[in-house]
PDB file of the backbone (N, CA, C, O) and the ligand in Angstrom, with CONECT records:
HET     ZN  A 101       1
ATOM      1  N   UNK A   1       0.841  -1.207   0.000  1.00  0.00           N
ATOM      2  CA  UNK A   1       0.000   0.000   0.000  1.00  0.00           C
ATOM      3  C   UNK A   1       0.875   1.256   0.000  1.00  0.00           C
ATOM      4  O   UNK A   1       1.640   1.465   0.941  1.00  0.00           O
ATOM      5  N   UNK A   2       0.786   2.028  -0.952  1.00  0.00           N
ATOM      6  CA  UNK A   2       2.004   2.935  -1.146  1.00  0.00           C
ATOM      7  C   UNK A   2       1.037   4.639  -1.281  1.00  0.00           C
ATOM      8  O   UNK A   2       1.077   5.543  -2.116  1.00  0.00           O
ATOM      9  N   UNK A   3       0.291   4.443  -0.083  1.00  0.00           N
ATOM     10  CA  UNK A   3      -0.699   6.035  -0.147  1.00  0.00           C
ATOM     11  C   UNK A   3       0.735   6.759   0.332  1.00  0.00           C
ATOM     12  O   UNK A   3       1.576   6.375   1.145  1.00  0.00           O
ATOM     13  N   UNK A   4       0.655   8.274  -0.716  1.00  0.00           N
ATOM     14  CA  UNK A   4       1.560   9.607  -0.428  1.00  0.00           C
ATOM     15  C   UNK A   4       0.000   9.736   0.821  1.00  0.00           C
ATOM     16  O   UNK A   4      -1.182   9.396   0.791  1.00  0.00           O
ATOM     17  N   UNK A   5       0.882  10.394   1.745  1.00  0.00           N
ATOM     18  CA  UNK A   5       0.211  11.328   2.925  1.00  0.00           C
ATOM     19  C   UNK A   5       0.621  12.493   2.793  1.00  0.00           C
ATOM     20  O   UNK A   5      -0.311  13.291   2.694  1.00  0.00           O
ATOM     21  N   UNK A   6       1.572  12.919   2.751  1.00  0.00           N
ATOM     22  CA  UNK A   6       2.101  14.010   2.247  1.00  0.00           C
ATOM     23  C   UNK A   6       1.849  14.593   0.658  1.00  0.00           C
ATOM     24  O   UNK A   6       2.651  15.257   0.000  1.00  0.00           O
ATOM     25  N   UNK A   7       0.642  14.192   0.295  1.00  0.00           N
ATOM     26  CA  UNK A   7       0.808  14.568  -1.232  1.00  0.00           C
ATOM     27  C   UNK A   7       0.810  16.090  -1.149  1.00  0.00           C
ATOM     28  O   UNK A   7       0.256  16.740  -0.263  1.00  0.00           O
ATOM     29  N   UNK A   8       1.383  16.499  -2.006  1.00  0.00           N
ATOM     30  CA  UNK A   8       1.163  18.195  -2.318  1.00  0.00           C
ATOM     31  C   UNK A   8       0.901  18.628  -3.734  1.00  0.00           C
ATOM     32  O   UNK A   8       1.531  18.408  -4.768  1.00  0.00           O
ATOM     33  N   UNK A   9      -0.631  19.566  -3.406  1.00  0.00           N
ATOM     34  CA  UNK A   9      -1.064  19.703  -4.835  1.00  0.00           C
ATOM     35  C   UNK A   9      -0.423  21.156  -4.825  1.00  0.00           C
ATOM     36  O   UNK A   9      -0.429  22.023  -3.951  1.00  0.00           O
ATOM     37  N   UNK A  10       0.176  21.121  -6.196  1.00  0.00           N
ATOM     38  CA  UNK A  10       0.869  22.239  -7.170  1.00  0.00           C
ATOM     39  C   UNK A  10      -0.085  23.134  -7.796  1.00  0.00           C
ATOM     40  O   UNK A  10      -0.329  22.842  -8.967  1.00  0.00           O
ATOM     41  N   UNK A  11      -0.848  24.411  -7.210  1.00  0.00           N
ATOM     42  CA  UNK A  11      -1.772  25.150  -7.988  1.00  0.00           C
ATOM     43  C   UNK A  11      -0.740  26.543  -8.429  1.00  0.00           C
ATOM     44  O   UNK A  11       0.273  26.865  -7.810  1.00  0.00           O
ATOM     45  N   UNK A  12      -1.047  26.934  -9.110  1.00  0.00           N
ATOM     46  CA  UNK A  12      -0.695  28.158  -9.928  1.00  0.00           C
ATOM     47  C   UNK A  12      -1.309  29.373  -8.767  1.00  0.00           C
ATOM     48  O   UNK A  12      -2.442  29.793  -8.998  1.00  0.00           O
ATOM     49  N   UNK A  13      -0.811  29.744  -7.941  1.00  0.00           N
ATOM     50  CA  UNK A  13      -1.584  30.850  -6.868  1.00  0.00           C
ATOM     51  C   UNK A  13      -1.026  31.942  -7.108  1.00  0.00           C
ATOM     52  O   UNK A  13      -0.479  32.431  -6.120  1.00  0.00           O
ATOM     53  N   UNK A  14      -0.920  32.737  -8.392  1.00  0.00           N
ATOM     54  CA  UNK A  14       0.080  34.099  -8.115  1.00  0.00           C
ATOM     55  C   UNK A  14      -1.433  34.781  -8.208  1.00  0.00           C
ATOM     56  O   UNK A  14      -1.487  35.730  -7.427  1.00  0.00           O
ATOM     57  N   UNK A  15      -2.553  34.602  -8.857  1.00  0.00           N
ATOM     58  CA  UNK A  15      -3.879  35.360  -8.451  1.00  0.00           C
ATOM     59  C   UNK A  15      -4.694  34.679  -7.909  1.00  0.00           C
ATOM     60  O   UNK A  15      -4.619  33.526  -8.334  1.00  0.00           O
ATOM     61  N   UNK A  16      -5.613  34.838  -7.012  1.00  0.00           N
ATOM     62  CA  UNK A  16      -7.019  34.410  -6.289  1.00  0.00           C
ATOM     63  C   UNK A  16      -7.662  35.376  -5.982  1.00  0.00           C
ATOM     64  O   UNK A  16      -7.412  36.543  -5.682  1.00  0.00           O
ATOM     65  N   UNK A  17      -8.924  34.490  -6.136  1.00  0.00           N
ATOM     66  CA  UNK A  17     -10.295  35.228  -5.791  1.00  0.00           C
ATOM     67  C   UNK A  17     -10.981  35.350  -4.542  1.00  0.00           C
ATOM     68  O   UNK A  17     -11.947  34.631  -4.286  1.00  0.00           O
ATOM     69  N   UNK A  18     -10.588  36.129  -3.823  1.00  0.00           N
ATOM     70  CA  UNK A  18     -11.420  35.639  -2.466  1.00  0.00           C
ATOM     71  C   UNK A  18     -12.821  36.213  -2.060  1.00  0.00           C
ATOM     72  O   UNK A  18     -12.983  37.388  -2.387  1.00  0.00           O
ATOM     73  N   UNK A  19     -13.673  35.720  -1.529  1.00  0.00           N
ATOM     74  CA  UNK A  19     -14.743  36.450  -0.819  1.00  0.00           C
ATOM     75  C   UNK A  19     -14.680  37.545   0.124  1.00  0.00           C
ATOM     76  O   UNK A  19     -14.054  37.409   1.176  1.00  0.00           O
ATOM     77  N   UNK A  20     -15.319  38.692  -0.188  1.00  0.00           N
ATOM     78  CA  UNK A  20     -15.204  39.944   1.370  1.00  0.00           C
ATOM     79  C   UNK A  20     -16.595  39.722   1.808  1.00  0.00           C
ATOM     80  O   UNK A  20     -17.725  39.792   1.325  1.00  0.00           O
ATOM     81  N   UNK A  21     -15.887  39.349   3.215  1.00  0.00           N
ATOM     82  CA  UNK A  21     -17.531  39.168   3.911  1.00  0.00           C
ATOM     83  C   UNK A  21     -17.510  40.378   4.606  1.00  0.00           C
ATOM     84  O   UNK A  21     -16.399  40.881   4.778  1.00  0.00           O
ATOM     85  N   UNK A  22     -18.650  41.051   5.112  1.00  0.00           N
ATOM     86  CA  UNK A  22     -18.875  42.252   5.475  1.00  0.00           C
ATOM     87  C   UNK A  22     -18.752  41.880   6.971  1.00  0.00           C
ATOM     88  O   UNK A  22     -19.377  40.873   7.305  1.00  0.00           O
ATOM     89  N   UNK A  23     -17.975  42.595   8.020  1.00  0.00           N
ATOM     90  CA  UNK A  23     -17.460  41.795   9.132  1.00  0.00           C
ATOM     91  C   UNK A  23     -18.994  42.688  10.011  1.00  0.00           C
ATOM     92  O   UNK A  23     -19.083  42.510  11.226  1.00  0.00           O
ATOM     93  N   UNK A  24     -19.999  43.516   9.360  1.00  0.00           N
ATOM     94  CA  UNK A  24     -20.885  44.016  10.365  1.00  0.00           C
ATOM     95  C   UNK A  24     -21.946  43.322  10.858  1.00  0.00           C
ATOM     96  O   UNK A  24     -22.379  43.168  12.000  1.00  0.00           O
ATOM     97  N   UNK A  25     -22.398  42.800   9.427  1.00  0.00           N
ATOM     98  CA  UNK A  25     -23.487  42.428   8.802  1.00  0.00           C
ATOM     99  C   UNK A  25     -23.100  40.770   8.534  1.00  0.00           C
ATOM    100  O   UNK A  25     -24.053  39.998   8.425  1.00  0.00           O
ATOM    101  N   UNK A  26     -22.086  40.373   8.456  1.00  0.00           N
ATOM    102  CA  UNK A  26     -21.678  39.187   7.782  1.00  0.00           C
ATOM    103  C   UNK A  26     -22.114  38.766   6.479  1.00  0.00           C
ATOM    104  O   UNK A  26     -22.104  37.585   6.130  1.00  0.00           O
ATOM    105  N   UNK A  27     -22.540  39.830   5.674  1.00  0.00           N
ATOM    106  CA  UNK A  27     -22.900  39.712   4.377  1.00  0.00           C
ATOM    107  C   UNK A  27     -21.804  39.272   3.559  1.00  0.00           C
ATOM    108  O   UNK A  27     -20.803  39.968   3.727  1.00  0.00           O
ATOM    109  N   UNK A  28     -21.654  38.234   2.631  1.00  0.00           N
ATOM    110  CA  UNK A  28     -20.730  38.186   1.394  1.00  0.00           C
ATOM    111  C   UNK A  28     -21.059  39.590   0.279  1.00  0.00           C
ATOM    112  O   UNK A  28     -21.958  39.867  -0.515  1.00  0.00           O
ATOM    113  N   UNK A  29     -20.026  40.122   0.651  1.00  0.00           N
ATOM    114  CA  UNK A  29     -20.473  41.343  -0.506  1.00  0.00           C
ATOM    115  C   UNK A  29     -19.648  41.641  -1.430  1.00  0.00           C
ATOM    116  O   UNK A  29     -20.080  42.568  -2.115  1.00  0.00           O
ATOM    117  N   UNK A  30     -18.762  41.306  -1.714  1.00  0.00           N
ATOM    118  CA  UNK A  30     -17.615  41.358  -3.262  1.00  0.00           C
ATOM    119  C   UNK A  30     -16.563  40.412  -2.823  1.00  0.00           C
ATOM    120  O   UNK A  30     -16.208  40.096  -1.687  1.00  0.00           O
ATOM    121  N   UNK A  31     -16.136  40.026  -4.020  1.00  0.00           N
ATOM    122  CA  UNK A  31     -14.887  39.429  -4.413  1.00  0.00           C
ATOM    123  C   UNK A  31     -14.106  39.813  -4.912  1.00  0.00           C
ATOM    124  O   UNK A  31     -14.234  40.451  -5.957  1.00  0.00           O
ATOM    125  N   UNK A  32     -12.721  39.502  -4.203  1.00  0.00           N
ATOM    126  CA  UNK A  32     -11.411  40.773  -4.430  1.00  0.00           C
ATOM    127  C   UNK A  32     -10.710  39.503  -4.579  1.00  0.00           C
ATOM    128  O   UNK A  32     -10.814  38.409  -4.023  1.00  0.00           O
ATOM    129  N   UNK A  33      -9.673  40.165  -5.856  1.00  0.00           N
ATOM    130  CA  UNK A  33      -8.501  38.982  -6.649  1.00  0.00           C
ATOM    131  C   UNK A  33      -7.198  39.865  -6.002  1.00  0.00           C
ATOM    132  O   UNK A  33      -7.035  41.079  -5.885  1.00  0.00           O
ATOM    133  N   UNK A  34      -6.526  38.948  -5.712  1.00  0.00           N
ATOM    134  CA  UNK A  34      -5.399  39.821  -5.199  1.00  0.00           C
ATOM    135  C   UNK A  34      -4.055  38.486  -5.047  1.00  0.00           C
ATOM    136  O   UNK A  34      -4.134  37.261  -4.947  1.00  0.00           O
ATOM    137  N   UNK A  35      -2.933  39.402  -5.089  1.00  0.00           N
ATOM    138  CA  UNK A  35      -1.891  38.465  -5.504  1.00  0.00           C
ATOM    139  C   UNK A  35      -1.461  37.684  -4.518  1.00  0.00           C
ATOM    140  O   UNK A  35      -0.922  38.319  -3.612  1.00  0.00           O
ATOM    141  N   UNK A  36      -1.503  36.614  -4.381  1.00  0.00           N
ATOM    142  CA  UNK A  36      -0.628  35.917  -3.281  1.00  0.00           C
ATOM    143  C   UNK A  36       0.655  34.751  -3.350  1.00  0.00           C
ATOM    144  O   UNK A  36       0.905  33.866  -4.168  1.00  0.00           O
ATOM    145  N   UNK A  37       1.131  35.063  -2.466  1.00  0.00           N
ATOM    146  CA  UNK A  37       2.595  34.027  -2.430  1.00  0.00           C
ATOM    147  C   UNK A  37       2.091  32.634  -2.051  1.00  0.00           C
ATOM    148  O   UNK A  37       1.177  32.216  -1.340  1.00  0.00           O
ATOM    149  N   UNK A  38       3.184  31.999  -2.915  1.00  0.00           N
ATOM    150  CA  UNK A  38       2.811  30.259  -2.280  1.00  0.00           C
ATOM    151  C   UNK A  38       3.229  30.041  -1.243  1.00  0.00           C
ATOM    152  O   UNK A  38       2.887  28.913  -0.888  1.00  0.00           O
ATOM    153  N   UNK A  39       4.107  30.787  -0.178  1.00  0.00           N
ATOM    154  CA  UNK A  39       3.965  30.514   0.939  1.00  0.00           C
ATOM    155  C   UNK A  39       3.528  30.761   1.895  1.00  0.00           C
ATOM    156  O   UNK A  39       3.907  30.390   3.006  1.00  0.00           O
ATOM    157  N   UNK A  40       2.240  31.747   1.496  1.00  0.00           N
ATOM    158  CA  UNK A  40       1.429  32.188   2.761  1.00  0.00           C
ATOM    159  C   UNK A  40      -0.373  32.027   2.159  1.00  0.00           C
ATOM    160  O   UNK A  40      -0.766  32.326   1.032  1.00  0.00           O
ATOM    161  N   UNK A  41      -0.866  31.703   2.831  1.00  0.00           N
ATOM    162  CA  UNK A  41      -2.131  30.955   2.751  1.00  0.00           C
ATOM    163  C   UNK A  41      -2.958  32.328   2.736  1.00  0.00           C
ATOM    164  O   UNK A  41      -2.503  33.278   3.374  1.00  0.00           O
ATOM    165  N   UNK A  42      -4.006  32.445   2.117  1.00  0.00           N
ATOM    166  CA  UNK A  42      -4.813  33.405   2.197  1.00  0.00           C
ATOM    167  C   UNK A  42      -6.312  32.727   2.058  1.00  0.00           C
ATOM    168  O   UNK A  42      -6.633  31.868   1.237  1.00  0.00           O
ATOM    169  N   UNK A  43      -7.218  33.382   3.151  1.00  0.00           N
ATOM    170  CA  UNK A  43      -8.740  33.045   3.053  1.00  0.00           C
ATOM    171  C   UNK A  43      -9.243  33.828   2.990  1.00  0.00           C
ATOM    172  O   UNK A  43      -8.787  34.813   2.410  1.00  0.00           O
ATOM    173  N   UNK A  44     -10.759  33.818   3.691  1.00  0.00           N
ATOM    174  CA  UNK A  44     -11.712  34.620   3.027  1.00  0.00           C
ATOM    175  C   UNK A  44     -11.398  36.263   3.796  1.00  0.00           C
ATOM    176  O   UNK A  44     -11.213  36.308   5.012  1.00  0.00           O
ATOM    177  N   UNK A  45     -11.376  37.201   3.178  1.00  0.00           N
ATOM    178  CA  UNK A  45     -11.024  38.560   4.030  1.00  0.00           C
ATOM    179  C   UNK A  45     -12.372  39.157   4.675  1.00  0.00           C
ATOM    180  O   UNK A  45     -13.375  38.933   3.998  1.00  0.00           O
ATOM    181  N   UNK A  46     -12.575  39.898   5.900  1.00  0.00           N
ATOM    182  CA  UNK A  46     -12.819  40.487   5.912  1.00  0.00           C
ATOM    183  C   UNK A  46     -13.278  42.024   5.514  1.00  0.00           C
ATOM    184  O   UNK A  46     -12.516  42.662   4.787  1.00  0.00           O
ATOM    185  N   UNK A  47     -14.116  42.440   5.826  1.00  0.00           N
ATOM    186  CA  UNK A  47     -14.291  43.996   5.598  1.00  0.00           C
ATOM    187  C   UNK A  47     -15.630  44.770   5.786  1.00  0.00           C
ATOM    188  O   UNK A  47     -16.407  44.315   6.626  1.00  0.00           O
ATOM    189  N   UNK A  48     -15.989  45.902   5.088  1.00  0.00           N
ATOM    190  CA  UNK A  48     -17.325  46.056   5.535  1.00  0.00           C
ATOM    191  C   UNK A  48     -18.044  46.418   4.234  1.00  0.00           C
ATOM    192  O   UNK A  48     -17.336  46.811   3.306  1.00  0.00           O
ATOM    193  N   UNK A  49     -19.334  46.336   4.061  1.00  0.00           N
ATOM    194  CA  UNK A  49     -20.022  46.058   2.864  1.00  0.00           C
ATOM    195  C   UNK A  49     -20.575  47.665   2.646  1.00  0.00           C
ATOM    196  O   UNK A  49     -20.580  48.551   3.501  1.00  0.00           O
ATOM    197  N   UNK A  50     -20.979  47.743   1.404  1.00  0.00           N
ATOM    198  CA  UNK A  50     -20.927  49.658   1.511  1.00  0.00           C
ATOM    199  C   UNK A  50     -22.108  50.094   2.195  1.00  0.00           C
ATOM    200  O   UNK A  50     -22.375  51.250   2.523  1.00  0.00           O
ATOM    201  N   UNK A  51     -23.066  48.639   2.451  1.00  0.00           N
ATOM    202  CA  UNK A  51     -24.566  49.292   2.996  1.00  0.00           C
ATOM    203  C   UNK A  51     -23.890  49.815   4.736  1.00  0.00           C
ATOM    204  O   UNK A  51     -24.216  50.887   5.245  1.00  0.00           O
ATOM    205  N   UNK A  52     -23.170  49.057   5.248  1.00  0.00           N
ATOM    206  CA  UNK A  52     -22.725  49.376   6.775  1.00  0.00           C
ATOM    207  C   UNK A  52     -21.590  50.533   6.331  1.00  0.00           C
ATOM    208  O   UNK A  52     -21.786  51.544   7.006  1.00  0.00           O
ATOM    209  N   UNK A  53     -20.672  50.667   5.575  1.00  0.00           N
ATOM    210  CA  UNK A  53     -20.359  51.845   5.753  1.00  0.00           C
ATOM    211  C   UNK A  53     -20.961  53.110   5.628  1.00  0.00           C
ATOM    212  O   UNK A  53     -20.562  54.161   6.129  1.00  0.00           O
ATOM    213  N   UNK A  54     -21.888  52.943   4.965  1.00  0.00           N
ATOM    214  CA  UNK A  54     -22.693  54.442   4.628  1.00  0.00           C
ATOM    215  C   UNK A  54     -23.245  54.571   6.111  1.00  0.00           C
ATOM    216  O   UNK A  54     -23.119  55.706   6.572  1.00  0.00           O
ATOM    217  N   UNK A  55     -23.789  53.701   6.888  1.00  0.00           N
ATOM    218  CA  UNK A  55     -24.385  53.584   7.980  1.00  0.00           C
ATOM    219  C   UNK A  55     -23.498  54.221   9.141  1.00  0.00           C
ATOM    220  O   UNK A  55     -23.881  54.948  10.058  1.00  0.00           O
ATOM    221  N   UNK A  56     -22.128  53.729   8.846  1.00  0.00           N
ATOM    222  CA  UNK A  56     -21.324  54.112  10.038  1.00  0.00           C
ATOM    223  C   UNK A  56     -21.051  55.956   9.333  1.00  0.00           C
ATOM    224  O   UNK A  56     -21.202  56.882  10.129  1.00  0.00           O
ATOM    225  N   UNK A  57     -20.762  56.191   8.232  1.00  0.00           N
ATOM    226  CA  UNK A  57     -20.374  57.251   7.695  1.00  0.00           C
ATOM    227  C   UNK A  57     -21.833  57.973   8.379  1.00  0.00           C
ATOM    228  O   UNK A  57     -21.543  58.571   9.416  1.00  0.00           O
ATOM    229  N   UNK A  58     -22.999  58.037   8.113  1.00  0.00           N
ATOM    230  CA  UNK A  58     -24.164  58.655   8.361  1.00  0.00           C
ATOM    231  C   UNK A  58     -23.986  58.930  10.044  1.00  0.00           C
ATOM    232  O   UNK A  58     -24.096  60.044  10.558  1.00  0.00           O
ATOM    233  N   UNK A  59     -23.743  57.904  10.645  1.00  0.00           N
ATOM    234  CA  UNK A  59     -23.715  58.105  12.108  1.00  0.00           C
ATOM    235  C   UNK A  59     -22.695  59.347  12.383  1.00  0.00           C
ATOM    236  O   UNK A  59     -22.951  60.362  13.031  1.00  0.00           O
ATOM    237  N   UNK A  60     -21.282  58.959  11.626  1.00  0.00           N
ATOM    238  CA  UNK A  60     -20.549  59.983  11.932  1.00  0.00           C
ATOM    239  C   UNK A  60     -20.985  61.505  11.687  1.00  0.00           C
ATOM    240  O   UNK A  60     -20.799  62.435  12.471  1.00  0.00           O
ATOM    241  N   UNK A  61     -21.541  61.555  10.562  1.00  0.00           N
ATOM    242  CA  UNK A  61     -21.805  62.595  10.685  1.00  0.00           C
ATOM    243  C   UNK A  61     -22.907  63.193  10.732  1.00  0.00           C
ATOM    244  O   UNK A  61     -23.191  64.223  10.120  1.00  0.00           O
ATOM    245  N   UNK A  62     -23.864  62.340  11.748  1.00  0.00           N
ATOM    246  CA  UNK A  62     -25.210  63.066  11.956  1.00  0.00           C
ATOM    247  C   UNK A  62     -24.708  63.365  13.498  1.00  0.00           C
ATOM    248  O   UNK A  62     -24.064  62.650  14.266  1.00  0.00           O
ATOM    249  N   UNK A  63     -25.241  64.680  13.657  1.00  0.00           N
ATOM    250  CA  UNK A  63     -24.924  65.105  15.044  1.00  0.00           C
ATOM    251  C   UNK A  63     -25.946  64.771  15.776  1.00  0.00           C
ATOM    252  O   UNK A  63     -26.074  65.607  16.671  1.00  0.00           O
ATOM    253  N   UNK A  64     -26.741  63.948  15.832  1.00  0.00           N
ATOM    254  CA  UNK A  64     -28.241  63.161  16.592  1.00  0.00           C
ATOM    255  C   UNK A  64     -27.286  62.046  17.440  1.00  0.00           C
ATOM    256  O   UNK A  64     -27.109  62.119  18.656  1.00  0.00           O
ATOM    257  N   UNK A  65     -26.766  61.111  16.660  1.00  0.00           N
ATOM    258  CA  UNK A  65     -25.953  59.732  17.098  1.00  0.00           C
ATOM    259  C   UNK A  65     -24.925  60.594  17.897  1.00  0.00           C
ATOM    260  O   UNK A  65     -24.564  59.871  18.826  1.00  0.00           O
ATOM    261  N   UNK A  66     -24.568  61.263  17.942  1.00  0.00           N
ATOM    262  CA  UNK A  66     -23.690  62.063  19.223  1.00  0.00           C
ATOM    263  C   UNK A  66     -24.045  62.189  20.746  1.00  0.00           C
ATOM    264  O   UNK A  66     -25.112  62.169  21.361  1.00  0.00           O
ATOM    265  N   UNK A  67     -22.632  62.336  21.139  1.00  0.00           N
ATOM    266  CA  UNK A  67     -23.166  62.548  22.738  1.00  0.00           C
ATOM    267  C   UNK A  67     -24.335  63.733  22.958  1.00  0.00           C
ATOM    268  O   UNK A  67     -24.100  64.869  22.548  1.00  0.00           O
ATOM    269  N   UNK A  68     -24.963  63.578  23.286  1.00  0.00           N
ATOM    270  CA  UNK A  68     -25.690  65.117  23.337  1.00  0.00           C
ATOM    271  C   UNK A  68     -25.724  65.814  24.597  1.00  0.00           C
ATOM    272  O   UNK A  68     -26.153  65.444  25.690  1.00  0.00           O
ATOM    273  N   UNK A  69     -25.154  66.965  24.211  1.00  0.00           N
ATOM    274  CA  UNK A  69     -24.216  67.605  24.757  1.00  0.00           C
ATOM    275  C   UNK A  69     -25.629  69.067  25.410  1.00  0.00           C
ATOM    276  O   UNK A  69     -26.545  69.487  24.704  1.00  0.00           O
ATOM    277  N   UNK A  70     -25.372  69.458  26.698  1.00  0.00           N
ATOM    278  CA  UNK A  70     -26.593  69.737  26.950  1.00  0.00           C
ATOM    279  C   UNK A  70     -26.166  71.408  27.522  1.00  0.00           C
ATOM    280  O   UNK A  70     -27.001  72.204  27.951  1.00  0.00           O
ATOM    281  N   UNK A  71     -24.702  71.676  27.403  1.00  0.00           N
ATOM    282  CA  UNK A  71     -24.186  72.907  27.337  1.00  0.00           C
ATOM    283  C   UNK A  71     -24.310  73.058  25.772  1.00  0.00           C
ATOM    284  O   UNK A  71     -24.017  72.103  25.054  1.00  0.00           O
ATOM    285  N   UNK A  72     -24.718  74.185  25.271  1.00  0.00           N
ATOM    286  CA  UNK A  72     -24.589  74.101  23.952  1.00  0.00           C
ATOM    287  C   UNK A  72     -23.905  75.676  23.647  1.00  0.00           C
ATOM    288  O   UNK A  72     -24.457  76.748  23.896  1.00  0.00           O
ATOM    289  N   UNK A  73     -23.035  75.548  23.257  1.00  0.00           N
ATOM    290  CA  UNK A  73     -22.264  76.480  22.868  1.00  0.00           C
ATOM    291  C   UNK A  73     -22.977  77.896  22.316  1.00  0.00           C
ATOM    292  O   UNK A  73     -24.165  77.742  22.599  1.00  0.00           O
ATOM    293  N   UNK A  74     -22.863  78.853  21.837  1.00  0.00           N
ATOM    294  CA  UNK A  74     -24.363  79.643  20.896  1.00  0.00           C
ATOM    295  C   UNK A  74     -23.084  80.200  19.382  1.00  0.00           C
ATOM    296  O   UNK A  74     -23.515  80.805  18.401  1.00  0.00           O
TER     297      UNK A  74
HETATM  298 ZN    ZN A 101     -22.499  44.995   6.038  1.00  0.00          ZN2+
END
């Protein structure tokens, strides 16, 4: 019985496709190709999907989602 255990499959990895899952929402929301080395493993990336950034962007700059501040300057 002559099973390799050690087999090693030979893929061509100088591009891949990975999934961006939206780390807010956990939505799969694009796939980004990006270059990688054969000696470092790459999975699925993180990030945030544009519906949660607009969300966080809106928060930032709505002055409602703020501390509210009860000295108010004039
Ligand atoms: Zn999201």
């Amino acid at each position: 019985m002559g099973m390799d255990k050690t087999q090693k499959i030979k893929m061509p990895m100088t591009a891949k496709t990975i999934p961006m899952i939206c780390s807010w929402c956990k939505k799969l929301y694009d796939y980004k190709t990006w270059q990688v080395d054969e000696s470092r493993r790459t999975g699925v990336s993180h990030g945030m999907c544009q519906d949660c950034l607009n969300k966080q962007n809106a928060k930032i700059h709505d002055p409602e989602s703020r501390q509210n501040k009860k000295d108010k300057p004039e």
